[in-house]
C-alpha positions in Angstrom: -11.1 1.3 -28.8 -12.4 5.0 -29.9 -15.3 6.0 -29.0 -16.9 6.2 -32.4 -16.1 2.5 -32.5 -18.2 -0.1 -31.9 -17.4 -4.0 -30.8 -19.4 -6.0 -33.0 -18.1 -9.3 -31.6 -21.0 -9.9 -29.4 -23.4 -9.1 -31.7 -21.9 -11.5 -34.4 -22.2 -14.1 -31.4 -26.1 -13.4 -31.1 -26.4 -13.3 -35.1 -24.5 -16.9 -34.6 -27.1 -18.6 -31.9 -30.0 -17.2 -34.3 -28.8 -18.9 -37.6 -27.5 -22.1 -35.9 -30.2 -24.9 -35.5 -29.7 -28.1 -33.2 -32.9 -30.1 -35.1 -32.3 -31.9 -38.3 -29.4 -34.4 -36.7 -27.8 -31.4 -34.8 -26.5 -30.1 -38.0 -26.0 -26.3 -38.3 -27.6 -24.4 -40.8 -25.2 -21.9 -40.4 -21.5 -21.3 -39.3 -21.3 -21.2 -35.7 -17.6 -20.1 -35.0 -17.1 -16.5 -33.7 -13.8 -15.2 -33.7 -12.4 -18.9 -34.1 -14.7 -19.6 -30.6 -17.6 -22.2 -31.1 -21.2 -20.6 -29.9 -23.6 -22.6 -29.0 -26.7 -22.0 -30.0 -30.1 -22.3 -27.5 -32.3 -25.3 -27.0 -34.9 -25.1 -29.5 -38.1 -26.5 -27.9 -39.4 -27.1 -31.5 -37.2 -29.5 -32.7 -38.2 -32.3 -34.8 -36.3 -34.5 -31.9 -37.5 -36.4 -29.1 -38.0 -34.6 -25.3 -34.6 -35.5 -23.2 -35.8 -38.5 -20.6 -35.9 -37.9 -17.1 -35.0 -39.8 -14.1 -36.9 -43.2 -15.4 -35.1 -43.0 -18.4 -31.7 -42.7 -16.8 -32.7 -45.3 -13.7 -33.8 -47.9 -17.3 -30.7 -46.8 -19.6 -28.0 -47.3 -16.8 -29.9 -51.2 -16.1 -29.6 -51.9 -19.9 -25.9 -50.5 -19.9 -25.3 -53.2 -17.1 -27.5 -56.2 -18.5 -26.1 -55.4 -22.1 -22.5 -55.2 -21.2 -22.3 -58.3 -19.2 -23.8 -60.0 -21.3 -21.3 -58.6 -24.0 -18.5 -59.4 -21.9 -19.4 -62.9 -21.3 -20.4 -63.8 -25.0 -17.8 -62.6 -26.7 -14.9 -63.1 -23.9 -13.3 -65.8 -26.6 -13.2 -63.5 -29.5 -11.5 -60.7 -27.6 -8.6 -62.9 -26.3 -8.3 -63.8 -30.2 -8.4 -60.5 -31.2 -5.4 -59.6 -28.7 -3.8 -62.6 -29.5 -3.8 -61.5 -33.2 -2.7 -58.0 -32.1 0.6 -59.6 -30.7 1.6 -61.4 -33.1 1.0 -58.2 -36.1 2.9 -56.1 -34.4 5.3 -55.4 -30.8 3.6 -54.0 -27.5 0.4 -55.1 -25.4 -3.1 -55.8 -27.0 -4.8 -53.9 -24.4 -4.4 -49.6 -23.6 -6.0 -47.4 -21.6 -6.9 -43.5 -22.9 -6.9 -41.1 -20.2 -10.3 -39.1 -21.3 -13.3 -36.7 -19.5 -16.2 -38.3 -18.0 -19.5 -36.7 -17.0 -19.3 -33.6 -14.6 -15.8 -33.5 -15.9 -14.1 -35.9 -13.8 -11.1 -38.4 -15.3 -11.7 -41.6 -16.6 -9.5 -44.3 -18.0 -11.2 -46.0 -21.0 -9.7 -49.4 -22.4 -9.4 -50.5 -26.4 -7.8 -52.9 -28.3 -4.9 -51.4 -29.9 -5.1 -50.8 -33.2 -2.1 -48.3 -33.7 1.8 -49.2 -33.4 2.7 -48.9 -29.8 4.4 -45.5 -29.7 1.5 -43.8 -31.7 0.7 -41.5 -29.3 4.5 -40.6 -28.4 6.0 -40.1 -31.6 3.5 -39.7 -34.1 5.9 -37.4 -36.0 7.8 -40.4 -37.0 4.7 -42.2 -39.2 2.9 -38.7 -40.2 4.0 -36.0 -42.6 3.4 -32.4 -41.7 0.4 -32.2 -43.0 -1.3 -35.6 -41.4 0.7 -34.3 -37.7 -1.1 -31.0 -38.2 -4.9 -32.5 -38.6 -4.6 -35.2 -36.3 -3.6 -32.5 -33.5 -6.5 -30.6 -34.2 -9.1 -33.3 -34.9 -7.7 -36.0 -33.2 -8.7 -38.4 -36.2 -6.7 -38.9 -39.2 -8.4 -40.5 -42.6 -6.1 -43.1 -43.8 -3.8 -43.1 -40.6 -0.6 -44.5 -41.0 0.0 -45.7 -38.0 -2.7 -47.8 -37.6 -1.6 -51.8 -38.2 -2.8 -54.6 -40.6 -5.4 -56.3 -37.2 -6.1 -52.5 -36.2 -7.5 -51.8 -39.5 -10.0 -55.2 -39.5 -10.7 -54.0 -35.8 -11.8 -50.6 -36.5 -13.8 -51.6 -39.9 -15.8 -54.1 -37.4 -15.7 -52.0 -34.3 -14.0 -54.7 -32.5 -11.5 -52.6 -31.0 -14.4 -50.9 -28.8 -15.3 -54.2 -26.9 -13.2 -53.5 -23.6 -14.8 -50.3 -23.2 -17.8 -52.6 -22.3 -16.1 -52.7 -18.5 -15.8 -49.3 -18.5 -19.8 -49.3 -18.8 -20.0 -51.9 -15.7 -17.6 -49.7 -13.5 -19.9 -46.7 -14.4 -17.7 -44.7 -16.0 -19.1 -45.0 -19.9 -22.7 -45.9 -21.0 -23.5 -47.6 -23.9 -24.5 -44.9 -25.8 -23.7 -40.8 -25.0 -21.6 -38.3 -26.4 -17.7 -39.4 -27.6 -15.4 -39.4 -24.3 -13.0 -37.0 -25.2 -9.5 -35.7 -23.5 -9.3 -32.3 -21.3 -8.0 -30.0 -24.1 -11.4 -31.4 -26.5 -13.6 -29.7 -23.7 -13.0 -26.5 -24.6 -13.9 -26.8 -28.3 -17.6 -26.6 -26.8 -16.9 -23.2 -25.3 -19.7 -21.8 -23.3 -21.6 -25.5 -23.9 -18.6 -27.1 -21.9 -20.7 -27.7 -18.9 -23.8 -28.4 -20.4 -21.3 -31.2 -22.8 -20.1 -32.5 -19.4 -23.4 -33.2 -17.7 -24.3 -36.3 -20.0 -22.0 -39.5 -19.2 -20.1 -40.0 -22.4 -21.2 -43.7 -24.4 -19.1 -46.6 -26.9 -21.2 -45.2 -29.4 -23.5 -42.1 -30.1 -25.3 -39.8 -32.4 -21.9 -38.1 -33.8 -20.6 -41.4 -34.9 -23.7 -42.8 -36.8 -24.5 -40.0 -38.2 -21.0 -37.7 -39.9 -18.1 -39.3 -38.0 -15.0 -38.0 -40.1 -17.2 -35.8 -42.2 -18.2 -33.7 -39.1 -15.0 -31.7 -37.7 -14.7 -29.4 -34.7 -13.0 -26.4 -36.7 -16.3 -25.3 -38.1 -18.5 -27.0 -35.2 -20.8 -29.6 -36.9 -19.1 -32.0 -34.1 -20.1 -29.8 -31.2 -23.7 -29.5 -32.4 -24.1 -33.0 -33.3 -22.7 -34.2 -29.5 -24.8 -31.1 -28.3 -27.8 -32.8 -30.3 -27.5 -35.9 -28.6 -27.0 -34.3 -25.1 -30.4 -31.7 -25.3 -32.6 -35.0 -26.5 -31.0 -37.9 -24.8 -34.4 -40.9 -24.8 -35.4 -44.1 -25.3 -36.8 -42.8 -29.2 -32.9 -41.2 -30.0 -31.0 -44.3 -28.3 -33.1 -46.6 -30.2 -32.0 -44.9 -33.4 -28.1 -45.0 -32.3 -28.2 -48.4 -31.5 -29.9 -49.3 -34.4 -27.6 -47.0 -36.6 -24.4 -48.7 -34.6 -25.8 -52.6 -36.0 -25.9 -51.6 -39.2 -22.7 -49.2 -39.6 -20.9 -52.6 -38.3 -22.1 -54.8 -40.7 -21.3 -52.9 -43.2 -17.7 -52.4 -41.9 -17.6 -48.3 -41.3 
């Protein structure tokens, strides 16, 4: 660079943090992507948002995630073993897969789900996708309208269903109930200098990003990050509430 040149890159970084704005559902009010890098703006102790819980809160919300998923597991044990049933006879290949993903303080996890997708989804997705589909579902890792997904995976992910075996997941301790979308290795850096702050909240089945934007929020321009980030700076009994209320009704109405 000459020396009658200036670097305006961290400047425009700064300019970033200023204009973005975690309250208001962790939505930004302004781009936050710098040079194609998400910034994350600062905790803003004026948020219309509840206080993040302390160590009461997390002793309460990890006895609920245990009480609730057991009883979940017990109660709707029959409709499962349906569900996979159902899921054998649509289409080849097992009921049941696991999704190699990132737990809290970054360590590996193994989540289960009902499949919904054919069984080589994930190993030749060029062969159900056109270009166009490959080239947002490799960036997004969510695809409206996915082709892949069979006639029982699209009933299972209108209802939710296909989220039930993440339930023992919550009982081994690797989920909760509700937290930030578990996500793979290569989706922790989209939260760039947040990564560890992202990290430090045990992902959750469900959480603010889903029941609020879901598909309409994307991690190219960072309304994802922010929301997860949202969810992560104010994590309560007042914000679960909402979520798990949210959740209820975004199942009955089959979204």
């Amino acid at each position: 660079m000459a020396d009658n040149d200036i670097d305006y890159r961290e400047d425009d970084e700064r300019d970033a943090r200023d204009r973005a704005c975690d309250a208001g559902g962790g939505r930004p009010a302004a781009p936050v992507i710098v040079d194609g890098r998400f910034v994350a703006p600062p905790p803003d102790p004026t948020a219309a948002a509840p206080r993040r819980g302390g160590r009461g809160y997390l002793a309460a919300k990890r006895a609920f995630d245990v009480a609730f998923s057991a009883a979940v597991c017990v109660v709707l044990a029959v409709p499962v073993a349906l569900a996979c049933a159902a899921i054998a006879l649509d289409s080849p290949g097992g009921p049941v897969f696991r999704q190699e993903r990132v737990g809290q303080g970054g360590r590996p996890i193994r989540i289960f789900k009902l499949r919904t997708m054919v069984a080589d989804a994930h190993e030749a997705p060029e062969r159900y996708m056109t270009p166009e589909q490959l080239e947002v579902w490799r960036r997004e890792q969510k695809l409206d309208d996915d082709p892949r997904v069979t006639r029982v995976g699209r009933l299972l992910r209108r209802t939710s269903l296909d989220e039930l075996p993440q339930f023992l997941n919550v009982l081994a301790g690797d989920l909760s109930v509700i937290g930030p979308r578990p996500v793979t290795m290569e989706e922790t850096l989209e939260f760039g200098d947040a990564r560890d702050e992202f990290l430090s909240c045990r992902p959750g089945i469900t959480g603010w990003w889903q029941v609020t934007a879901r598909n309409d929020a994307a991690w190219a321009d960072g309304e994802r990050q922010l929301l997860e980030l949202f969810y992560v700076r104010h994590a309560s009994f007042g914000l679960d509430a909402r979520v798990f209320a949210r959740t209820f009704k975004a199942m009955l109405r089959g979204r």
